[in-house]
C-alpha positions in Angstrom: 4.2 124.0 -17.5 0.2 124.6 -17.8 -1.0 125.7 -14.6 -4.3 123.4 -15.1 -2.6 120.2 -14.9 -3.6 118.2 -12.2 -2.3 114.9 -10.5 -5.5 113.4 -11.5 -4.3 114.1 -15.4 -0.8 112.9 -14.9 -2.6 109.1 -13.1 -5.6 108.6 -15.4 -2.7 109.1 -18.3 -0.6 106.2 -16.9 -3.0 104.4 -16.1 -4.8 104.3 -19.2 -1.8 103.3 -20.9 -0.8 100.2 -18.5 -4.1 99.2 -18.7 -4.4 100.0 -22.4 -8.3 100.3 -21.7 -10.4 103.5 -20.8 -12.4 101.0 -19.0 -9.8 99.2 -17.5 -8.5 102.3 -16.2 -11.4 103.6 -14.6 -12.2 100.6 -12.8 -8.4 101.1 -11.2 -9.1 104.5 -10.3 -12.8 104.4 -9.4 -14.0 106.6 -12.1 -16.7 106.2 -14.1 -15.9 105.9 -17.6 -17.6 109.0 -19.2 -15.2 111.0 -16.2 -12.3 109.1 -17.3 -12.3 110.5 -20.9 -13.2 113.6 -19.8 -9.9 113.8 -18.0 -8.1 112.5 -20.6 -9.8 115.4 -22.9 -8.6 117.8 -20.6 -4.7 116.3 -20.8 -4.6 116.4 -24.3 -5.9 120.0 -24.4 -3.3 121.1 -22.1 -1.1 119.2 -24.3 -2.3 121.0 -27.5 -1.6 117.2 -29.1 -3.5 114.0 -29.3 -1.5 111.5 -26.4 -3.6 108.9 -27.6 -5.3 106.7 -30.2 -8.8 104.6 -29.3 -9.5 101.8 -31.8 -10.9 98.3 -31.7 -7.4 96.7 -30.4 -7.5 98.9 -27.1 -5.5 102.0 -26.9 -2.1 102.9 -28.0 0.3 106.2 -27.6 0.6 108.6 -30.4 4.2 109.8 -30.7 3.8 112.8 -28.9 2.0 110.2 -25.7 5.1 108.0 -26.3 7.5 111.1 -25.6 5.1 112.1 -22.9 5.0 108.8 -21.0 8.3 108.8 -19.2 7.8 112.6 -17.9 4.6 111.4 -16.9 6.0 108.3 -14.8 8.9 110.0 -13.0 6.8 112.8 -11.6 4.5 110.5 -10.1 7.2 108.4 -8.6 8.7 111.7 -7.7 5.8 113.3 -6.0 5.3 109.6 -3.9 9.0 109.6 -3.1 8.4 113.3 -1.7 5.6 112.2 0.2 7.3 109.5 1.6 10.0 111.5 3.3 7.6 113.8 4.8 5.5 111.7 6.6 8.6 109.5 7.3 10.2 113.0 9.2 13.2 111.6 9.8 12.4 108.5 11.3 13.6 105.0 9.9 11.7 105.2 6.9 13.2 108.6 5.9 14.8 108.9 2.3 18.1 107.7 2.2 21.2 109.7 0.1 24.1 107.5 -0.3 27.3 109.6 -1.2 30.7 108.3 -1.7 33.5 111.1 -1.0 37.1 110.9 -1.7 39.2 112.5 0.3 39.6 115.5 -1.6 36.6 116.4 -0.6 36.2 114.8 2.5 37.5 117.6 4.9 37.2 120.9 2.7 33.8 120.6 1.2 31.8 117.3 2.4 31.1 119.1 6.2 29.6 121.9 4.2 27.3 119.8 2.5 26.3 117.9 5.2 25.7 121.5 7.3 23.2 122.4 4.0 21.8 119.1 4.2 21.4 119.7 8.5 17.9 121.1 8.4 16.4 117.9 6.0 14.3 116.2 8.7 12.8 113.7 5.9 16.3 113.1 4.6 18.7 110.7 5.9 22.6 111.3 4.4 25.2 108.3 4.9 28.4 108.7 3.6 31.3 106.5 2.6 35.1 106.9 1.9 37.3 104.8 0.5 39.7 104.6 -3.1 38.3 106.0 -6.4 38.0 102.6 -7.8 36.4 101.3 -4.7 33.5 103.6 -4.9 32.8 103.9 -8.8 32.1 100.4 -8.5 29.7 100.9 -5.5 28.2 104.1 -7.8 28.1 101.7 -11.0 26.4 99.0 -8.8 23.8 101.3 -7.2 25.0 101.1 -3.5 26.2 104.9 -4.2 23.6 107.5 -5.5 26.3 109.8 -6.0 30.3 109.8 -5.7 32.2 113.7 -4.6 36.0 113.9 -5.3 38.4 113.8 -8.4 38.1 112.9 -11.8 39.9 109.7 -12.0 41.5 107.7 -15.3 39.5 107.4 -18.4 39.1 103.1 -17.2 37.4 104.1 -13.9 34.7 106.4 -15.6 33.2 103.8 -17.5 29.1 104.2 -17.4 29.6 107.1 -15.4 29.1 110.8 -16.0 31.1 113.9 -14.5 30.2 117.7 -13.6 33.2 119.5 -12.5 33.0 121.7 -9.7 36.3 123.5 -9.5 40.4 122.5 -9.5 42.1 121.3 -6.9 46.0 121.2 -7.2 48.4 118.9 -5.6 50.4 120.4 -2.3 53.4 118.9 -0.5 53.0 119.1 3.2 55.5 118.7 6.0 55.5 119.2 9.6 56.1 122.2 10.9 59.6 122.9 11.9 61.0 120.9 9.4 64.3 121.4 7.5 62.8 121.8 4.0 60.9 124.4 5.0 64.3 126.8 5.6 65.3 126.1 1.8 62.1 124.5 -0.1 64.0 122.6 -2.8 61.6 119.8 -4.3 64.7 118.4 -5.4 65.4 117.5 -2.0 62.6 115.2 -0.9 64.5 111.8 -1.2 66.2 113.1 1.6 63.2 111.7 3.9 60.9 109.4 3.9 58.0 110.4 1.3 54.3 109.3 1.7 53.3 109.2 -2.4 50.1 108.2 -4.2 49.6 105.2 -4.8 48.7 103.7 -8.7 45.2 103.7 -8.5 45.0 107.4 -6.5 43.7 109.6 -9.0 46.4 112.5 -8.4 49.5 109.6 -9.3 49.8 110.7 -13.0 49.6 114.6 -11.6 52.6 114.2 -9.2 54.7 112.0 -11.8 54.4 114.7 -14.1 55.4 117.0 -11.5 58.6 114.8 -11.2 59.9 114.0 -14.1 59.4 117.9 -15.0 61.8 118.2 -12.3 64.6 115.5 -13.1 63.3 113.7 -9.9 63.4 110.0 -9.7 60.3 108.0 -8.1 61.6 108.3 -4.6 63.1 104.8 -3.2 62.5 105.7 0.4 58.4 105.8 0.4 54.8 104.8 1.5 52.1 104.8 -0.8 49.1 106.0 0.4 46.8 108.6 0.1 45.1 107.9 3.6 44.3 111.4 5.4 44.0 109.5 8.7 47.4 108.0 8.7 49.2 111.0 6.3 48.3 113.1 9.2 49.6 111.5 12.3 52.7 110.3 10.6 53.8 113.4 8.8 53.6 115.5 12.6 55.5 112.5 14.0 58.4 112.6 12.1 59.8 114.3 8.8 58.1 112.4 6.4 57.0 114.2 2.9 53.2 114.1 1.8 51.9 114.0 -1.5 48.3 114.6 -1.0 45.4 116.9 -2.7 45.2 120.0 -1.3 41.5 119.9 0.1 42.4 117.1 2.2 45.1 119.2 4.1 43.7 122.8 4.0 42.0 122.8 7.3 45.5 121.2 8.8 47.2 124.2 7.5 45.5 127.0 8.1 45.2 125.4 11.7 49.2 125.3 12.0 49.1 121.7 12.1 51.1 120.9 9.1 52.9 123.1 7.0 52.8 123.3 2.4 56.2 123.6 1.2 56.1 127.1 -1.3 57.3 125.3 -3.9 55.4 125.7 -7.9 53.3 122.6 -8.1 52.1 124.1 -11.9 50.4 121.1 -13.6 49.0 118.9 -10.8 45.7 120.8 -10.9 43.0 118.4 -11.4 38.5 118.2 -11.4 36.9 118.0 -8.6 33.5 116.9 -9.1 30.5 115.0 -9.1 30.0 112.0 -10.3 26.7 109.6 -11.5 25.9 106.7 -13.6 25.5 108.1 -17.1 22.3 107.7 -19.2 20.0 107.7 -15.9 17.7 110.6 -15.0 18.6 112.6 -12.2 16.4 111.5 -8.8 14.9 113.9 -6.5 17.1 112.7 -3.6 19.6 113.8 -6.1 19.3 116.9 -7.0 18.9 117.8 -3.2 22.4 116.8 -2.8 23.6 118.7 -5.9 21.4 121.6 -4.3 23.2 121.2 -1.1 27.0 121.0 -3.1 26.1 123.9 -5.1 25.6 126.1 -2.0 28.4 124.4 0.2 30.8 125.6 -3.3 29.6 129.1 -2.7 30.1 129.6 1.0 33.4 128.0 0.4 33.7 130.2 -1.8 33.2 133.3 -0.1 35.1 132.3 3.2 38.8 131.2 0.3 38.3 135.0 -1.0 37.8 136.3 2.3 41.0 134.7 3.9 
């Protein structure tokens, strides 16, 4: 970008073209009118094109203005929006970034992201959980600005767009102590109780797959869920087997808390990613949390390779 552009270019530009009147426009911004072309002038030479057309009928944009216009708009509403949040400082009126996490992210990478996020004064994070379908709708309806977890099926990405982050695989988890840890058979899990995805979780088609690979039946004997809160309790309490995403479980086993069978689970690996409405332009609030992910990814990173 030209290092002579000035706010003053970017306002008198917008302005001129709401008001579709030099005149009209400097009366808005307290110019005179002679000042007001001049600034325009200036635009246009930065700009190395004509933006606009003057004729009898008021003013219009020239195809290169038209292209122009929308750049012109979001950077002011950006640069307000940014100095909202600082003068807000955290306080009630502080810029608001509304996530929805799933809960493959929700215990491996969401606490690292909230850490980068930690030293935001002008930014206030909330964060909700909840199924895949549950929060694309919230992100399709606006409530969400952004949604962190798996790629779901094809019918709950309508309107929405994707950026993968990495793959996360499927693990089976048990207590530890338990009896299929002395001979890991998969084949053996309608033996116990099983606590398997239900249809809407987006790792269901992954572990189906993984059955019927394996001659295993849908076990008879199970709960559906894909809760971490309740997977977690119940699978200590007794010798229930989980079905879950691996992030959700990593910090219970490398803590010695639960236990992953070491049995191949080839095939269930699935994106993890982020996830917007497509077609819309990226806000500022935005990209801070994509900021934030990207170095929350790269610590993670670095502590996975150093383990």
């Amino acid at each position: 970008m030209d290092r002579r552009i000035k706010i003053r270019h970017i306002s008198a530009f917008v302005e001129i073209v709401r008001q579709r009147s030099l005149k009209r426009a400097a009366d808005q911004l307290h110019l005179t009118q002679p000042a007001i072309s001049r600034t325009l002038a200036e635009l246009e030479e930065i700009a190395g094109k004509q933006l606009l057309l003057r004729g009898r009928a008021g003013v219009s944009l020239t195809p290169e203005g038209e292209y122009f216009l929308g750049f012109a708009q979001q950077s002011l509403v950006a640069l307000e929006r940014g100095f909202s949040g600082v003068a807000a400082a955290g306080g009630e009126d502080a810029t608001e970034i509304r996530v929805g996490v799933l809960p493959s992210v929700a215990t491996r990478l969401m606490p690292e992201v909230a850490a980068e996020m930690a030293g935001l004064d002008r930014v206030r994070l909330t964060i909700a959980d909840g199924s895949h379908e549950h929060l694309t709708t919230q992100l399709r309806s606006g409530q969400l600005d952004m949604v962190l977890g798996r790629l779901g099926a094809p019918e709950t990405m309508r309107g929405l767009s994707f950026t993968q982050l990495y793959l996360e695989d499927v693990a089976v988890v048990v207590r530890p102590g338990h009896p299929l840890l002395e001979d890991p058979d998969l084949r053996r899990i309608t033996e116990w109780q099983v606590l398997y995805p239900p249809p809407w979780a987006a790792i269901r088609p992954f572990v189906e797959r993984l059955l019927i690979a394996e001659g295993i039946p849908r076990p008879a004997w199970r709960i559906e869920t894909v809760s971490g809160a309740f997977g977690r309790v119940y699978a200590r309490q007794c010798d229930a087997v989980w079905f879950i995403s691996a992030g959700v479980v990593a910090s219970d086993i490398a803590e010695g808390r639960l236990a992953r069978l070491p049995i191949a689970t080839g095939g269930t690996e699935g994106p993890v990613g982020l996830m917007t409405r497509a077609g819309e332009a990226e806000t500022p609030e935005q990209q801070l949390l994509r900021r934030a992910v990207d170095r929350a990814l790269e610590t993670l990173e670095a502590f996975l390779a150093a383990s």
